[in-house]
N, C-alpha and C positions, 0 to 999 in steps of 0.2 A: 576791105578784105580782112584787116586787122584785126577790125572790130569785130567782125562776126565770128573769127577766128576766139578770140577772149570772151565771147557772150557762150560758145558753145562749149570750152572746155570748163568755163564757171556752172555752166548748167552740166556737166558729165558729173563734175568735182562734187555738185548737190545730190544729185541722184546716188552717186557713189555712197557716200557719206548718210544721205537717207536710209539707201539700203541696210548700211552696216546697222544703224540703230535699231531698225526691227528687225533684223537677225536677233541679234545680241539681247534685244529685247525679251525675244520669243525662248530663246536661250538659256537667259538669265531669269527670267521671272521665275520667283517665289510666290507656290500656289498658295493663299491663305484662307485657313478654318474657316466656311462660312458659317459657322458654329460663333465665331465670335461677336460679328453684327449682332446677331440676337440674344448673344448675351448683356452686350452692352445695351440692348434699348430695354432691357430690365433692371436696367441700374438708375438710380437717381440721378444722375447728367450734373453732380455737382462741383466734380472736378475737385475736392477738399483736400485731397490726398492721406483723409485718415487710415485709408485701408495699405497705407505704407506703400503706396505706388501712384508716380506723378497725375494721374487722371483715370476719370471711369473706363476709356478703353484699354489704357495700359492695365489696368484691374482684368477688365473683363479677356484680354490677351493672356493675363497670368491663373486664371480660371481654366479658359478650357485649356492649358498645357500642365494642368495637376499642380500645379508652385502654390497654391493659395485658398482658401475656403470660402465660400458664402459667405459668413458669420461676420467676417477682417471688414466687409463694408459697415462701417458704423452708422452712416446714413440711411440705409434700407431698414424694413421691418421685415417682421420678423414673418410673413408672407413673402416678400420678397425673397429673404432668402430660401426658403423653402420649394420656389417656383423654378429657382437657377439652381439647386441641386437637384431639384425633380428632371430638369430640362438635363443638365450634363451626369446624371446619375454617381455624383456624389452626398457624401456627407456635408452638411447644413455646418457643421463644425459647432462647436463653442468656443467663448471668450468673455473672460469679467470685461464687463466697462468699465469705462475710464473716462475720465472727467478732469475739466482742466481748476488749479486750486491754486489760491489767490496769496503768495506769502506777507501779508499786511492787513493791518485790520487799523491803520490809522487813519481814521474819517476824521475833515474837518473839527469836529467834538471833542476830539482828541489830542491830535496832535498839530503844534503848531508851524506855521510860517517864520523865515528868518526875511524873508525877501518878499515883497509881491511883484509877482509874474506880469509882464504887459505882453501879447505879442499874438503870435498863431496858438490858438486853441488847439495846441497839440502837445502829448505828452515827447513826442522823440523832438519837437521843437524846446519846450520849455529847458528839457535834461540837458539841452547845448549851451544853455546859459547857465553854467558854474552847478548845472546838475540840477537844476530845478530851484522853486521859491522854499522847498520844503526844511525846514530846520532838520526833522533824519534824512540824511545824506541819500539812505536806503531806500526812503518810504513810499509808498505811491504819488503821485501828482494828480490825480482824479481828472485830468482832462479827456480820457474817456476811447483813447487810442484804441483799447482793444473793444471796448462795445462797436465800433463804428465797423474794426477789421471783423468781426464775428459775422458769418455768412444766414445764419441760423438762428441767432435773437436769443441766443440763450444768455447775455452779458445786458445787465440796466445795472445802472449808476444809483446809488440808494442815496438818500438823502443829504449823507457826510461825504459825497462826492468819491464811494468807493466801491468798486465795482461786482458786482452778487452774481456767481454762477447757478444758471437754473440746469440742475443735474440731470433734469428727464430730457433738456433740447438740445444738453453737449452735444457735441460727436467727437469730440480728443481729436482735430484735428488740425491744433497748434498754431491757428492764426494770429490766438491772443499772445498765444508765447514769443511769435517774432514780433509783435507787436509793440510787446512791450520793453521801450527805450532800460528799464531797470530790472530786467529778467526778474520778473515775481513769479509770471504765470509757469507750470510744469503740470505734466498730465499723470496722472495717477491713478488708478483704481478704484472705483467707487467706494469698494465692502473696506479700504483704508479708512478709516473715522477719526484716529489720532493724527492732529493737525499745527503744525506752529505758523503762527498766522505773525510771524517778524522774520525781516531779514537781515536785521542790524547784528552789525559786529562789532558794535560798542559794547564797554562793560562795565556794570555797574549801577547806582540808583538815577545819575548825572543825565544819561539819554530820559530819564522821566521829565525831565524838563521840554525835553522837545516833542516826545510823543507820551503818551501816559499810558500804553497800553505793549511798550514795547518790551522785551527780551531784556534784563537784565545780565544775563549770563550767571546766577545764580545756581545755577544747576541739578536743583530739587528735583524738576520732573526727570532727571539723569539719574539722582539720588534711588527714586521711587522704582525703576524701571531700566536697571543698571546692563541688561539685557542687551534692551532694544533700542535705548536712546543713547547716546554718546554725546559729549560736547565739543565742538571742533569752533577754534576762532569766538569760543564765548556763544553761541548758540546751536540748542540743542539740534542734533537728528537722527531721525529716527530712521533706524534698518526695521522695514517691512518683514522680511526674511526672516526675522529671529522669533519667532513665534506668535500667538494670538494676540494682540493688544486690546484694552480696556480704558476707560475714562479715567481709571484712575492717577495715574501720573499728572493729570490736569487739578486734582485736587490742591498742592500747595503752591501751584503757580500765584504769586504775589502781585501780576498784573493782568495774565490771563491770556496769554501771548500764547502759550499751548491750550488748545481748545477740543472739545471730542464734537463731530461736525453731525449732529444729528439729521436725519433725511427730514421729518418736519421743525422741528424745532431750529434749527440753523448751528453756528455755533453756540455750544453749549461752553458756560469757562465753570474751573472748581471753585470749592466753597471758599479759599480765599481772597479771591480775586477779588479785586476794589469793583463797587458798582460804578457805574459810569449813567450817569441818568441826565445828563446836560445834552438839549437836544441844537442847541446854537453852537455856531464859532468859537475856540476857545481865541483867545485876543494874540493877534501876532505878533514876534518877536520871543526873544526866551528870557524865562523868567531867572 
């Protein structure tokens, strides 16, 4: 009698407690946009979070409640967006692109090795060993971190083991920048062209030893450009905000570490920047 006694008030207890749920349920529930389904299956499903929001549905969530534009998806074309304003009877929006840009330009050719590296082909492994094999403390490690994190293929390794953004398959959606163990990468504006491709804060002719391409802290293109460039810690930067900029501040760069980033031509450096035409290793160790 006991037992049927305790089997029946567990089975009331369930029932009870059932009930509650779908009351509370029925209750509680929050009706959602079915406007949003369908904007999400016009989205590219890539999850990148360029468009400044964790995923395509949180995007497409922030869409049809007015917070956001078409355009903010850096992964869609330019159909796409036209098809999700047409559909929620907004503006398409504009936005410059933005594109991720590489502070270093020391390829193998250039600059040298204090250490050789043995271990995991990785740059966030190598940087835990005393910072990497690389004689600048600052410089890239070309092990290739962010081509690998890059969803979209727009990062290949060139030759001197340094890594070349192709600006038509960005999306600025900053994988290479967490990517990378020595914060080189930052996302910037395309129509930007004035570029310092060093992120040494060493000063003087003395870093030409380890990289030959790097930043002295000379401060010429600050000189030329008194404006827009400042020097903070021995290397230049540049405030965008301060008006139109031109190539020319890259004219007396003495190693070419400020560069003007032509769309075909690549970096362009000024007239007196040293040539660099040695397409092998320069010899490791510092001279």
């Amino acid at each position: 009698m006991t037992i049927v006694t305790s089997v029946a008030v567990i089975a009331g207890l369930t029932l009870a407690l059932a009930s509650m749920i779908v009351i509370a349920n029925r209750w509680l529930h929050v009706q959602e946009d079915p406007r949003i389904d369908q904007v999400e299956s016009m989205l590219p499903h890539t999850n990148c979070g360029a468009c400044g929001y964790p995923g395509c549905r949180a995007f497409a969530e922030a869409l049809v409640r007015g917070e956001t534009l078409p355009v903010k998806c850096t992964v869609g074309t330019a159909g796409d967006h036209v098809k999700i304003a047409t559909f929620l009877g907004v503006d398409v929006g504009t936005q410059t692109k933005r594109v991720a840009r590489l502070a270093c330009a020391g390829g193998s050719n250039v600059a040298r090795n204090r250490a050789h590296y043995e271990g995991l082909g990785s740059c966030a492994a190598a940087a835990l060993v005393a910072g990497g094999g690389k004689a600048c403390f600052w410089g890239c490690l070309g092990l290739a971190d962010c081509e690998r994190a890059c969803d979209f293929d727009a990062i290949e390794m060139d030759v001197h083991q340094i890594p070349v953004v192709d600006e038509d398959r960005c999306t600025a959606c900053g994988d290479c920048v967490e990517a990378c163990p020595k914060d080189l990468f930052s996302l910037h504006p395309a129509n930007q062209r004035l570029w310092v491709a060093c992120a040494s804060l060493a000063e003087g002719d003395e870093i030409l030893s380890d990289c030959e391409v790097a930043c002295t802290g000379c401060g010429r293109c600050a000189m030329d450009a008194p404006v827009q460039i400042q020097m903070k810690h021995h290397l230049p930067v540049i405030d965008y905000s301060k008006g139109s900029l031109s190539a020319m501040p890259t004219q007396r760069c003495p190693t070419g570490a400020i560069v003007w980033l032509d769309k075909t031509l690549g970096p362009v450096k000024g007239r007196a920047a040293k040539k660099i035409i040695r397409q092998g290793n320069v010899r490791e160790g510092i001279s």
